[in-house]
N, CA, C and O atoms as a MOPAC input file, in Angstrom:
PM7 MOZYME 1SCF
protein

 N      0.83500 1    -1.18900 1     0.00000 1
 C      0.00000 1     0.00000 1     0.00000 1
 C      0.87700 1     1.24800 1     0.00000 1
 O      2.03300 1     1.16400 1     0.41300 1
 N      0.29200 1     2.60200 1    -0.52300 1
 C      1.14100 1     3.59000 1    -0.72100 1
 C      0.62900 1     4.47500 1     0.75200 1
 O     -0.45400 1     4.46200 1     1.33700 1
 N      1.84200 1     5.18200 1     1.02600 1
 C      1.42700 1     6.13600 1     2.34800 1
 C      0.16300 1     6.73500 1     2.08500 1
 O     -0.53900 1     6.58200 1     3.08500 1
 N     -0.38700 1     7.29600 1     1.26400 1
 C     -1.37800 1     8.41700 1     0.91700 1
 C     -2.81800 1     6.92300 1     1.49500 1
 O     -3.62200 1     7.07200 1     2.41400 1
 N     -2.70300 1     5.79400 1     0.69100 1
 C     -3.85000 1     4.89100 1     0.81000 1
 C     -3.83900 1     4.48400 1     2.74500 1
 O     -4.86700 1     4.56200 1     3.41800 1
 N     -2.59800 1     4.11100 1     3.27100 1
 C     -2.58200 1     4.20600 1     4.38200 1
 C     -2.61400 1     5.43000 1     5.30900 1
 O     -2.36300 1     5.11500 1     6.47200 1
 N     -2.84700 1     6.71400 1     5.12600 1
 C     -3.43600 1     7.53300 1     5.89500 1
 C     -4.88100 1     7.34700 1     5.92400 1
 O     -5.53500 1     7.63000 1     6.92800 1
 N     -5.55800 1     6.74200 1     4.54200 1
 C     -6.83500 1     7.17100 1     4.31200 1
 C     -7.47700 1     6.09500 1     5.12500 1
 O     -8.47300 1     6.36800 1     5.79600 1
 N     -6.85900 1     4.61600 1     5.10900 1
 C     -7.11200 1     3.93600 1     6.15100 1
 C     -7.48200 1     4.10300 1     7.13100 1
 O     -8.60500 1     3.85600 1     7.57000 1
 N     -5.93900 1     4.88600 1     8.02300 1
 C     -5.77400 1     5.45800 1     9.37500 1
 C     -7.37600 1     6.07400 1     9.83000 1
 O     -8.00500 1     5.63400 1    10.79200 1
 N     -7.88400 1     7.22800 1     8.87500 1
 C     -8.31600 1     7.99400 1     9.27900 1
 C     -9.64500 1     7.49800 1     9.30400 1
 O    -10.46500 1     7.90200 1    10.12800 1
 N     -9.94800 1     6.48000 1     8.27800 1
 C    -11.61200 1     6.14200 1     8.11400 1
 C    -11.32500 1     5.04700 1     9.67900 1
 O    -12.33300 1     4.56300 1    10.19600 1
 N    -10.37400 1     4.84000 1    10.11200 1
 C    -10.60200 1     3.86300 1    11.16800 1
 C    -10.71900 1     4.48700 1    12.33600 1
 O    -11.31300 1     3.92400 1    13.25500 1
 N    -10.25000 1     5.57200 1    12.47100 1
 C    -10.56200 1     6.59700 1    13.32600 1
 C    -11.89900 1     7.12600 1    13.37000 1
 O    -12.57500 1     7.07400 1    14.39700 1
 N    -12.30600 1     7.63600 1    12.29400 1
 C    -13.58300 1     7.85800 1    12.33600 1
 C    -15.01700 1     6.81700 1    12.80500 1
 O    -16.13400 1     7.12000 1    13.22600 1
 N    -14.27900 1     5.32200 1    12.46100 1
 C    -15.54000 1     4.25300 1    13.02800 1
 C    -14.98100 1     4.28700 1    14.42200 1
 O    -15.94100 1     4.03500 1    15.15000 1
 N    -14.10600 1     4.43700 1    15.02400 1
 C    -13.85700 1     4.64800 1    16.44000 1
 C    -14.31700 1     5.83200 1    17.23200 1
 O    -14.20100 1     6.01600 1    18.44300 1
 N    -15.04000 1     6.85300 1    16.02400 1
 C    -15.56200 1     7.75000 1    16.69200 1
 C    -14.51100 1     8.89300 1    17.19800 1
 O    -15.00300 1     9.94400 1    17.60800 1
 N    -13.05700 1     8.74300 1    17.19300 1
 C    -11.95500 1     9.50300 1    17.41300 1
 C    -11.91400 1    11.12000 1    16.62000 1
 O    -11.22300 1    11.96300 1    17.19300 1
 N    -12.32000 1    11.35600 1    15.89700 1
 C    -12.01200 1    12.04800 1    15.09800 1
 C    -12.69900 1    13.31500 1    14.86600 1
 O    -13.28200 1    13.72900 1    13.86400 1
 N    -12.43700 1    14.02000 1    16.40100 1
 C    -13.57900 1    15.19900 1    16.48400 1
 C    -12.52600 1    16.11000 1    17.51800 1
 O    -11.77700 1    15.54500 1    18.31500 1
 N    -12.57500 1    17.16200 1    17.41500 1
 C    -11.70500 1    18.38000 1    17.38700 1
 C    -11.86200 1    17.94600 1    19.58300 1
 O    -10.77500 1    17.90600 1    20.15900 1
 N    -12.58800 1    17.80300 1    20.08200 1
 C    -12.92800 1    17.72900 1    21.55100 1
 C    -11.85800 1    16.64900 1    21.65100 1
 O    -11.07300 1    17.14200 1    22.46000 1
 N    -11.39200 1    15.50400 1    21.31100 1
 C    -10.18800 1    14.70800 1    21.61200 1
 C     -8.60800 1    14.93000 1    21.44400 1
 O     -7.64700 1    14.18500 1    21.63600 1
 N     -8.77200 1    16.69500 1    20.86200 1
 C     -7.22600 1    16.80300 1    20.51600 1
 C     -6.78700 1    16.51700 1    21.78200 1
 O     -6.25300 1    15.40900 1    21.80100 1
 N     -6.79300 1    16.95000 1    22.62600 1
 C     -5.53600 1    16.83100 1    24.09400 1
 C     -5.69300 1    15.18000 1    24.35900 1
 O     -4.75300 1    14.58400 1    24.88700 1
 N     -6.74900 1    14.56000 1    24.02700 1
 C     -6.31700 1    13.09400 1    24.59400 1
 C     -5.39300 1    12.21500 1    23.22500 1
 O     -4.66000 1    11.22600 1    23.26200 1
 N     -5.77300 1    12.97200 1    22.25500 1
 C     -4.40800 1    11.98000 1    21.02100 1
 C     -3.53400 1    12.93500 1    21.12700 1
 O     -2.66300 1    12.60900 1    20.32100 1
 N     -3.25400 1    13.80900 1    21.56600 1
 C     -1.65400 1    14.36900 1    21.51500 1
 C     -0.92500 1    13.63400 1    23.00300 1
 O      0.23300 1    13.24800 1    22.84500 1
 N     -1.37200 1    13.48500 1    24.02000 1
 C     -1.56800 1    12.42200 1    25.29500 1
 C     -0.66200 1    10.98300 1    24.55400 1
 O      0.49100 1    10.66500 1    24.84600 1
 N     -1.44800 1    10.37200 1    23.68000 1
 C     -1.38400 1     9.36500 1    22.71100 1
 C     -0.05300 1     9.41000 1    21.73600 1
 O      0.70700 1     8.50000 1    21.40500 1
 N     -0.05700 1    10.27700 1    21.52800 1
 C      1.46800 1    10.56700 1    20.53900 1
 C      2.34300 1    10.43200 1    22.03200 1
 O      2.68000 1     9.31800 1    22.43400 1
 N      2.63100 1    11.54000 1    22.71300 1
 C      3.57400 1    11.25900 1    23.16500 1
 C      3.87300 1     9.69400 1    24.04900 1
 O      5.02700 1     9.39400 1    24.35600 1
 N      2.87200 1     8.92200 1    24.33900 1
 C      2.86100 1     7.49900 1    24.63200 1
 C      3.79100 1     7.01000 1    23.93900 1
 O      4.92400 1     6.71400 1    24.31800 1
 N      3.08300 1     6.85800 1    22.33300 1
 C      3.68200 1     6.17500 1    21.62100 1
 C      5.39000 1     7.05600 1    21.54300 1
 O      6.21300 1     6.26200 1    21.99900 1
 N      5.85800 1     7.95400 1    21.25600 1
 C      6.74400 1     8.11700 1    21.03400 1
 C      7.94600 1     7.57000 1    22.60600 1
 O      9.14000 1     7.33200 1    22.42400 1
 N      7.34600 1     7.48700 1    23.85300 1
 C      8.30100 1     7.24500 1    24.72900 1
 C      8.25600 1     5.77200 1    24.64100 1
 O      9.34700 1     5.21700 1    24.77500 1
 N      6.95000 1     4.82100 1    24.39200 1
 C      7.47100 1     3.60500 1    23.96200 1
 C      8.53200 1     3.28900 1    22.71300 1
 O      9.20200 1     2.25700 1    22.74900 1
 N      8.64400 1     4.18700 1    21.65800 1
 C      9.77900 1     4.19200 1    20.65800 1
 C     10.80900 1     4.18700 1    21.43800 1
 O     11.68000 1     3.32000 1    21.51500 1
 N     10.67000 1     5.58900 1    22.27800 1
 C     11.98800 1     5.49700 1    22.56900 1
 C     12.62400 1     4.45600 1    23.58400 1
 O     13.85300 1     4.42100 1    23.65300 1
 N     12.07500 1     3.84100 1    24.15700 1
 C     12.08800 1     2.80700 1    25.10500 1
 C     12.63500 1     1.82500 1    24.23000 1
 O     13.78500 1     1.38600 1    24.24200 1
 N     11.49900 1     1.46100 1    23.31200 1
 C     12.14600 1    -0.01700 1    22.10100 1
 C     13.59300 1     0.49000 1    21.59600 1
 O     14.43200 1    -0.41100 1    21.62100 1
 N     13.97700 1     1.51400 1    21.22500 1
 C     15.18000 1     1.75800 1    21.15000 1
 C     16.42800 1     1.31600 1    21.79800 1
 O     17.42100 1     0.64200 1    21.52400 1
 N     15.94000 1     1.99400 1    22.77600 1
 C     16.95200 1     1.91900 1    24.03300 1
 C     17.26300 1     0.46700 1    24.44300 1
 O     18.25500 1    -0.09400 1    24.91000 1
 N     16.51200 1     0.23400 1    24.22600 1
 C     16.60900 1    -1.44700 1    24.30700 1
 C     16.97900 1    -2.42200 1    23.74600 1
 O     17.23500 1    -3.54900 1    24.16900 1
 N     17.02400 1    -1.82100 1    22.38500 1
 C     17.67800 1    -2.34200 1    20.82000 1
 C     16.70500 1    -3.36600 1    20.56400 1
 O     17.13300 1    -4.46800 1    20.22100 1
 N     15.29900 1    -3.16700 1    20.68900 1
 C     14.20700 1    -4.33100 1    20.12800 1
 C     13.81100 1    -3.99000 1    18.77400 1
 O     12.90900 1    -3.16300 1    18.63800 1
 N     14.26000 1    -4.41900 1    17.93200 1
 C     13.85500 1    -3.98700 1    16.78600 1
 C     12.46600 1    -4.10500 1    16.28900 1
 O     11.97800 1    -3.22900 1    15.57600 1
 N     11.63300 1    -5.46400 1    16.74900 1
 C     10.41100 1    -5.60800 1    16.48300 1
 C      9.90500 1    -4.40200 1    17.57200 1
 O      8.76400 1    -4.16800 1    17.17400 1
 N     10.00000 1    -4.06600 1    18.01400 1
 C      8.86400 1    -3.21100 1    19.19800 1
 C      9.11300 1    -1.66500 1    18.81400 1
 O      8.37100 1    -0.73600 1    19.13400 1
 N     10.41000 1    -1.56500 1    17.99800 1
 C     10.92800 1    -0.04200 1    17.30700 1
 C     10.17500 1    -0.11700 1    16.22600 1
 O      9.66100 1     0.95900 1    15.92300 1
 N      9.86100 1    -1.25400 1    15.34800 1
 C      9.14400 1    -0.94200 1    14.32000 1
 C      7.50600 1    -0.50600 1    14.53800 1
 O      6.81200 1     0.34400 1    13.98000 1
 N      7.19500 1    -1.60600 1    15.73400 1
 C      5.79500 1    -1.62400 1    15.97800 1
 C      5.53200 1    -0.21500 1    16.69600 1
 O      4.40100 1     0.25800 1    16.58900 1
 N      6.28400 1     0.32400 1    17.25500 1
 C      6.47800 1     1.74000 1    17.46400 1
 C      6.11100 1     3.03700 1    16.77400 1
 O      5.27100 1     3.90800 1    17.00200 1
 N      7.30900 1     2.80000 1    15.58400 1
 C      7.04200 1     3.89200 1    14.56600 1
 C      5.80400 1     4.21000 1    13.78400 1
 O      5.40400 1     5.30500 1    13.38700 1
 N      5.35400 1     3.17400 1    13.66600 1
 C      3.94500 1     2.79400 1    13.12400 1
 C      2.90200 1     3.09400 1    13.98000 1
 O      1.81400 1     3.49500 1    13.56600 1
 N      3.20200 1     2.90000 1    15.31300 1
 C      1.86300 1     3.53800 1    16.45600 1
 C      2.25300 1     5.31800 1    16.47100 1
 O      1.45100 1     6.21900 1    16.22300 1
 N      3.25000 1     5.42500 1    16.72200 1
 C      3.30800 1     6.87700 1    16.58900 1
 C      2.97700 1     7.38600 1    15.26700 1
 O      2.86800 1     8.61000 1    15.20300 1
 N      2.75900 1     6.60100 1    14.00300 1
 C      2.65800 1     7.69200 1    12.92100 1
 C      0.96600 1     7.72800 1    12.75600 1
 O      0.26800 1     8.57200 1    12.19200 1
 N      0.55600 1     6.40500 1    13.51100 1
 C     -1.00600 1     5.92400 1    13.43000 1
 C     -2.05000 1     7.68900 1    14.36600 1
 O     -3.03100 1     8.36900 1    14.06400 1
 N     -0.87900 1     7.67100 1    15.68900 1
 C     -1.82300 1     8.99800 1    15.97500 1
 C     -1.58300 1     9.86900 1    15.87500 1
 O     -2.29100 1    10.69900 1    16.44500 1
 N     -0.38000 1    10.35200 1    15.05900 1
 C     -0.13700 1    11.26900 1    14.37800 1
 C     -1.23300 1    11.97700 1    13.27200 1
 O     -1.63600 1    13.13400 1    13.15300 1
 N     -1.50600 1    10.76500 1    12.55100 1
 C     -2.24700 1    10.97500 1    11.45400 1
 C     -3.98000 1    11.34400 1    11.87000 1
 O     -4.69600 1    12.14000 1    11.26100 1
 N     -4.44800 1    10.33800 1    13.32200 1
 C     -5.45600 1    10.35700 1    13.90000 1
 C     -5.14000 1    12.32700 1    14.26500 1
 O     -5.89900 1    13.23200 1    13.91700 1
 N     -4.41500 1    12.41400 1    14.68600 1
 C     -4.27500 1    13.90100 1    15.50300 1
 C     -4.27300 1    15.02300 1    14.50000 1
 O     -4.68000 1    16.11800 1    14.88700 1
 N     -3.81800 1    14.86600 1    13.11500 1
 C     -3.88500 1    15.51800 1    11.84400 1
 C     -5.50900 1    16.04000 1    11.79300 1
 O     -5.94600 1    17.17500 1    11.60500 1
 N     -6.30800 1    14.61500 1    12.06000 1
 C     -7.59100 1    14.35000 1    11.47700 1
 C     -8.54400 1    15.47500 1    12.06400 1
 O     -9.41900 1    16.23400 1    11.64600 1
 N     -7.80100 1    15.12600 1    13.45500 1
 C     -8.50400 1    16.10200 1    14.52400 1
 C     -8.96400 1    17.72400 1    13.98400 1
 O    -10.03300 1    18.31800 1    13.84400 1
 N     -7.08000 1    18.14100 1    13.71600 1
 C     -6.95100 1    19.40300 1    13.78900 1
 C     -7.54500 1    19.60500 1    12.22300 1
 O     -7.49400 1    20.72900 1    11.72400 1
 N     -8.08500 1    18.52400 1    11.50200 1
 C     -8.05100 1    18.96100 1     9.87600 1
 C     -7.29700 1    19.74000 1     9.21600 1
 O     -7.52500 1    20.72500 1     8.51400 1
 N     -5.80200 1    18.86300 1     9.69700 1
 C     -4.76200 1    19.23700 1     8.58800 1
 C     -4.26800 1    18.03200 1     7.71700 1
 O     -4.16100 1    16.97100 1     8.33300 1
 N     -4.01600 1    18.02400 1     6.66600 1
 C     -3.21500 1    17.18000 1     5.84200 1
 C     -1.95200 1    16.44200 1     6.22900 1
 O     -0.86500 1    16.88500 1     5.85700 1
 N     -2.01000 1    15.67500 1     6.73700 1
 C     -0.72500 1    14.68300 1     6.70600 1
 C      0.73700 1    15.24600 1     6.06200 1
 O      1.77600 1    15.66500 1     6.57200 1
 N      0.21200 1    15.01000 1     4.49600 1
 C      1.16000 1    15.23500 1     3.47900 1
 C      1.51500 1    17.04800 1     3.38600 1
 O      2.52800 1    17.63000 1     2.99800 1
 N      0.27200 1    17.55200 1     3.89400 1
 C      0.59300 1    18.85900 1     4.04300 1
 C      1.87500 1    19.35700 1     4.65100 1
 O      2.74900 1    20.13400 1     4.26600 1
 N      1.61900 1    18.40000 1     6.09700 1
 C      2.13400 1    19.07600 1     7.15300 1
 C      3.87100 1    18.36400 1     7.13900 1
 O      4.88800 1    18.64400 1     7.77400 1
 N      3.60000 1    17.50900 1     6.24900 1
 C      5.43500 1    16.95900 1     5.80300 1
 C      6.10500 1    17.63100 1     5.08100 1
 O      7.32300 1    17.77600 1     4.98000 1
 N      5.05300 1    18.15200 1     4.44000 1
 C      5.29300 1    18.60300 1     3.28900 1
 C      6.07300 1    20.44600 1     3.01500 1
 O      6.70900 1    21.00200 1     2.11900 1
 N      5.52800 1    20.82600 1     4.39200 1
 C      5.59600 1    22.35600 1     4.95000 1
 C      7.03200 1    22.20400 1     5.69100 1
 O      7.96400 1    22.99500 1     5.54300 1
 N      7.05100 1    20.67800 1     6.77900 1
 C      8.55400 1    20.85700 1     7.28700 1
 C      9.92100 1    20.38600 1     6.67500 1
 O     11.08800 1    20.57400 1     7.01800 1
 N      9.23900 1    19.59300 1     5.46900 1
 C     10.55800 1    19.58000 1     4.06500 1
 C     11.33600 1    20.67400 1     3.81700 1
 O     12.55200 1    20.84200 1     3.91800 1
 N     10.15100 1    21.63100 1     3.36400 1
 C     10.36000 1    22.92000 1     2.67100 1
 C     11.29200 1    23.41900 1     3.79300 1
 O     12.43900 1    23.74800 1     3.49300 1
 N     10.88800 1    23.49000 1     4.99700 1
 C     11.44600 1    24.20500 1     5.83000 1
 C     13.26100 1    23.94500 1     6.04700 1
 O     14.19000 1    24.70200 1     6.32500 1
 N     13.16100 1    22.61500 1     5.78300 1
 C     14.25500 1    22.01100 1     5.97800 1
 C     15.44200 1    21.69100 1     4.62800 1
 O     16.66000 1    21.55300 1     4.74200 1
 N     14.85200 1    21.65100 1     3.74200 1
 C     15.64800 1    21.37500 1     3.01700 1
 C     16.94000 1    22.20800 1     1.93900 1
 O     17.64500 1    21.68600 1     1.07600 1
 N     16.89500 1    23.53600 1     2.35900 1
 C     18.20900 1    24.09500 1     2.26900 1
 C     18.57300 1    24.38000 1     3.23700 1
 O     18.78100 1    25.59300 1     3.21800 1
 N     18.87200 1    23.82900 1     4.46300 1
 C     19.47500 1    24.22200 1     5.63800 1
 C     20.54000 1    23.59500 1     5.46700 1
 O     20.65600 1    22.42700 1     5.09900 1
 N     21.70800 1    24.66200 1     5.83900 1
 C     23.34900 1    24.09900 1     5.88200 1
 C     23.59000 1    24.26600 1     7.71900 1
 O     23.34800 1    25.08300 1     8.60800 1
 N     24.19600 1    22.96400 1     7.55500 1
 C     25.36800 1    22.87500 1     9.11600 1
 C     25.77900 1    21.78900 1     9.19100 1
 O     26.13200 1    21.17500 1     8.18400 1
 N     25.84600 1    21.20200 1    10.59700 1
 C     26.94100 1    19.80700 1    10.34100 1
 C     26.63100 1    19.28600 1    11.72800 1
 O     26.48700 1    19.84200 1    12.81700 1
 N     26.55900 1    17.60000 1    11.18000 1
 C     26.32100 1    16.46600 1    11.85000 1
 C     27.55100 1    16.73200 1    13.53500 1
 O     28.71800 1    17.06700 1    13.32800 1
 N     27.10700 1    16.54800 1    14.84200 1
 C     27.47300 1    16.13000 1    15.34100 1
 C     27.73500 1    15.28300 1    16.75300 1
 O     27.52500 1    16.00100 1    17.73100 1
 N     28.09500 1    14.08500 1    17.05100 1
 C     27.24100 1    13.05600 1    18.04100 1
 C     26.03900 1    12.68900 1    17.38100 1
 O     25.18200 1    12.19700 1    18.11500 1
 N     25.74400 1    12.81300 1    16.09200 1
 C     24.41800 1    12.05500 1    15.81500 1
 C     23.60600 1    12.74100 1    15.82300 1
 O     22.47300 1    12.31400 1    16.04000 1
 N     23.87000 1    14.30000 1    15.55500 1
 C     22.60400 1    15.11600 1    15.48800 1
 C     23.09700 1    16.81400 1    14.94500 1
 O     23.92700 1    17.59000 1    15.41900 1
 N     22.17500 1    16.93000 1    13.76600 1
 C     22.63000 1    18.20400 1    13.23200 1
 C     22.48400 1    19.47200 1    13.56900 1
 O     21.27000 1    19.60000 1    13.72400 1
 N     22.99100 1    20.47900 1    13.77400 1
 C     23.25300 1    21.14000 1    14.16800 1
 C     23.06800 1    22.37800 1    13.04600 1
 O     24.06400 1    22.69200 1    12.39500 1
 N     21.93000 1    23.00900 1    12.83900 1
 C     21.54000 1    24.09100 1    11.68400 1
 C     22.87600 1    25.24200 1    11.94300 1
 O     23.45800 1    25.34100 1    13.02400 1
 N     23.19100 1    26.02300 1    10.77000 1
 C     24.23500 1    27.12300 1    10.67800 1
 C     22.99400 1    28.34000 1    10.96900 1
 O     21.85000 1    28.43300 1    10.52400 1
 N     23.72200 1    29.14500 1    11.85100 1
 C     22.72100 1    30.19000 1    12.05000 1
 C     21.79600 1    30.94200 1    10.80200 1
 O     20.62000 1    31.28600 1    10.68600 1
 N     22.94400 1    30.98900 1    10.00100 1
 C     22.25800 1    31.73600 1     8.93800 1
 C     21.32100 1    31.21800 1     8.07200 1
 O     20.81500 1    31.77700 1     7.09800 1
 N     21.08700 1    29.87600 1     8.58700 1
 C     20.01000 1    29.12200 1     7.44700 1
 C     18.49500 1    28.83600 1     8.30800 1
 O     17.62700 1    28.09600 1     7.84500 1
 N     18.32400 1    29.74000 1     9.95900 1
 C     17.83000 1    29.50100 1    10.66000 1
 C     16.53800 1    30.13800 1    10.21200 1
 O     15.53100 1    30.05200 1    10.91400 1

């Protein structure tokens, strides 16, 4: 399946769950950060099955939390690409470090 068909998934499954109404934003943003400290947990742990099953729960209420706010998924990737993608600086310990001037 292509990402675009699996959001549309996400979201019609949200909607038979009844999730998908502007009054639940604070309990799926609640939900994101769950899922993201279990990522980071499966990480830390080096479980690879539970990092994958992870990434996938965090992108699941991500997309649920999109639904909420009625923004676009692809929009909203799509806005922090842009944002990101002429930024100059340099990798270091594993994490980049933007040059002021591209801030």
């Amino acid at each position: 399946m292509t990402f675009d068909e699996l959001i549309y998934k996400v979201e019609n499954w949200g909607h038979s769950k009844h999730l998908i109404h502007k009054d639940n934003v604070r309990q799926q943003m609640l939900k994101v950060v769950e899922e993201v400290g279990e990522l980071s947990a499966a990480i830390l742990r080096k479980d690879e099955n539970k990092t994958i099953d992870s990434i996938g729960d965090a992108f699941v209420t991500l997309i649920i939390l999109s639904a909420q706010l009625d923004i676009s998924p692809n929009f909203a990737l799509e806005q922090a690409y842009n944002e990101i993608k002429n930024r100059t600086g340099r990798t270091q310990n594993g994490t980049f470090i933007k040059d002021q001037e591209s801030v």
